[in-house]
N, C-alpha and C positions, 0 to 999 in steps of 0.2 A: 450307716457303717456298721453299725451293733449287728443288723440281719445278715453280713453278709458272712458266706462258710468260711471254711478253715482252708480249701484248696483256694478260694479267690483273694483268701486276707493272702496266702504266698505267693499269689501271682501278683498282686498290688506291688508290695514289698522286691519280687524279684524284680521290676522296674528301675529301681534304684541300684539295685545290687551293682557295684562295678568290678569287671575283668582283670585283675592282674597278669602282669607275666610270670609266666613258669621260670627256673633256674636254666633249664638248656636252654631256653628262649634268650633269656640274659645272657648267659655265656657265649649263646652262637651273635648275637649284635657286635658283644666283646671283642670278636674274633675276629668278625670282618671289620670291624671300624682299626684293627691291628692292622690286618692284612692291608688295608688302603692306606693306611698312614706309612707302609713300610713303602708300596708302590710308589708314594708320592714321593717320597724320601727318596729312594731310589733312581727315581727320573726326574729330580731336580737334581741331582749330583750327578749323570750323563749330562743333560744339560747345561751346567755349570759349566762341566770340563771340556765342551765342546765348545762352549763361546768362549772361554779362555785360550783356548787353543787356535781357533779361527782369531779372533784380537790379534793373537801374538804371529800370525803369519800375514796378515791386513798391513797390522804396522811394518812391520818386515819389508812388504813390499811398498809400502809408500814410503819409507825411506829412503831405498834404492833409490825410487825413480825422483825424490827430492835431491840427493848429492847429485845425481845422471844431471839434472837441471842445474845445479851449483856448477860441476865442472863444463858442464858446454857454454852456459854463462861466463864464465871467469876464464875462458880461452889457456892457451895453453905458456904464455909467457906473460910476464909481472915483471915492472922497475921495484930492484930493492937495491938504495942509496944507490939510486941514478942510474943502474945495472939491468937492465934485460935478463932475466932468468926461468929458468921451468919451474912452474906451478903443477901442482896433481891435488885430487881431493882422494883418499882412502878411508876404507871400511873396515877396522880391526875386529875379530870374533875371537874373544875369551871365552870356550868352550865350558872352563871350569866354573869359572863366574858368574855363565849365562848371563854375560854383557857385549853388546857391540859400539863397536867407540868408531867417530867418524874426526878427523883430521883433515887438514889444511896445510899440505907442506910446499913450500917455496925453497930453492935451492939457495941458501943464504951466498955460501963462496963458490956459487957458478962450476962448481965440478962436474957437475951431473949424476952427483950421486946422493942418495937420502941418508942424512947421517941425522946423529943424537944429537936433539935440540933447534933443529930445523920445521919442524913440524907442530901445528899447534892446536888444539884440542876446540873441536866445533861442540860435541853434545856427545853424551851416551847414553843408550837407550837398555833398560833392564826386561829381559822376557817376566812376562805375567806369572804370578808364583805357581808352584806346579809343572807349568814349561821348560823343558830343555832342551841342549840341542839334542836331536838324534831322533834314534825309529822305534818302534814298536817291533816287538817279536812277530813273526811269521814273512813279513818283507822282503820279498826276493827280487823286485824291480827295480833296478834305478825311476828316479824323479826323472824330469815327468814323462818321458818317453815311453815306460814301463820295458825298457831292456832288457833281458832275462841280467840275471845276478845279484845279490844283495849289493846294499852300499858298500862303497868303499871306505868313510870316514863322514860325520857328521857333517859338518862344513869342507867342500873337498875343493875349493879355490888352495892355489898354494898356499907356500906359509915363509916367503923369504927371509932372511936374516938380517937384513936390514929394518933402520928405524921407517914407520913406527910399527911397521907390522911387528919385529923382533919373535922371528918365527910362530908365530900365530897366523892362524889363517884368516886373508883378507882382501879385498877388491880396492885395486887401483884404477881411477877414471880417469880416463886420457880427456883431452877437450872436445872431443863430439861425443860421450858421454859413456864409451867402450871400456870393457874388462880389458885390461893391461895383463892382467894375469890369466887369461884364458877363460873358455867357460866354465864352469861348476854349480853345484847345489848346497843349499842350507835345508838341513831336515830339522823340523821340530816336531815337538812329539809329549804327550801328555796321556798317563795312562797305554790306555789298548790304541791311541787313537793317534794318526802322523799327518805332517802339512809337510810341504816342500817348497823352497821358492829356487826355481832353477835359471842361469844367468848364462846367457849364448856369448858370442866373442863379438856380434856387433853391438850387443847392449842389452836385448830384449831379455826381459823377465816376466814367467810365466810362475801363476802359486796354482799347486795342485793337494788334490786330498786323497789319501790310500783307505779305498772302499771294501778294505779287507781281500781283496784279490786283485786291482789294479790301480794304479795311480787316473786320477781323472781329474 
């Protein structure tokens, strides 16, 4: 080792030597490991809002078609104290609340009319936080058809004056499982992004999603 020159003792030694990073070298790793942590960020928060949204139109429609199955079940007359009377199952929609309430009304005094205190509370169901009712800007189709025009009203079933709806809008099910109140749609809507569940007059409900230029 004694004999060997001065260029071979620094080839020996450069063997060992180890490569650091440079500052831009640092700074640029910095920068993409930002840039991907913002991406991932970013598309778990579409993703979030999208299965939040799909949940709260899924459940939507399997409620429908759970009361649709209550009231074809439960026929459309009930003894109360010994009395033959009309039964109906309703869908109330608090648009401000972002709650839908389902009820059980029997016509206590046989009038044929749905008054205060006749009807009685099955379950209500809260949309997923975030969820409302309504559309997203740029939407000029009705659900689900895609008819030219924007909506007319979030929930556009009517909204009679009577218990329990008490002008709120809501679906009445007759006994083979029909809107009472004609067809309509319920828009819901989170962020840029909208669901529809639209209700025919003999019953069927279809849930669609607006693909930024048509309902499908």
């Amino acid at each position: 080792m004694k004999n060997l020159s001065c260029l071979e003792v620094r080839k020996v030694k450069g063997v060992h030597k180890a490569r650091g990073f440079t500052l831009l070298e640092l700074l640029l790793v910095v920068s993409l490991l930002g840039i991907m942590a913002a991406l991932a960020t970013w598309g778990g928060q579409e993703f979030a809002r999208d299965w939040q949204l799909k949940r709260a139109g899924h459940q939507l429609l399997e409620d429908l078609k759970a009361l649709q199955g209550r009231a074809e079940g439960g026929g459309s007359l009930t003894l109360n104290n010994g009395v033959l009377v009309l039964q109906r199952t309703f869908l109330v929609f608090d648009l401000d609340a972002s709650v839908y309430t389902a009820y059980a009304w029997q016509d206590g005094n046989a009038n044929g009319v749905a008054e205060t205190g006749e009807a009685d509370l099955l379950w209500q169901n809260r949309l997923p936080p975030g969820v409302s009712f309504g559309w997203a800007s740029g939407i000029d189709r009705r659900a689900c058809s895609n008819s030219s025009g924007a909506p007319g009203s979030a929930v556009s079933f009517s909204s009679p004056n009577y218990s329990p709806c008490d002008d709120k809008p809501c679906i009445k099910f007759d006994n083979n499982g029909f809107s009472m109140m004609g067809p309509g749609a319920v828009y819901l809507t989170l962020g840029e992004q909208s669901l529809a569940v639209t209700g025919t007059r003999p019953g069927h409900f279809t849930l669609c999603e607006w693909d930024g230029r048509r309902w499908r």
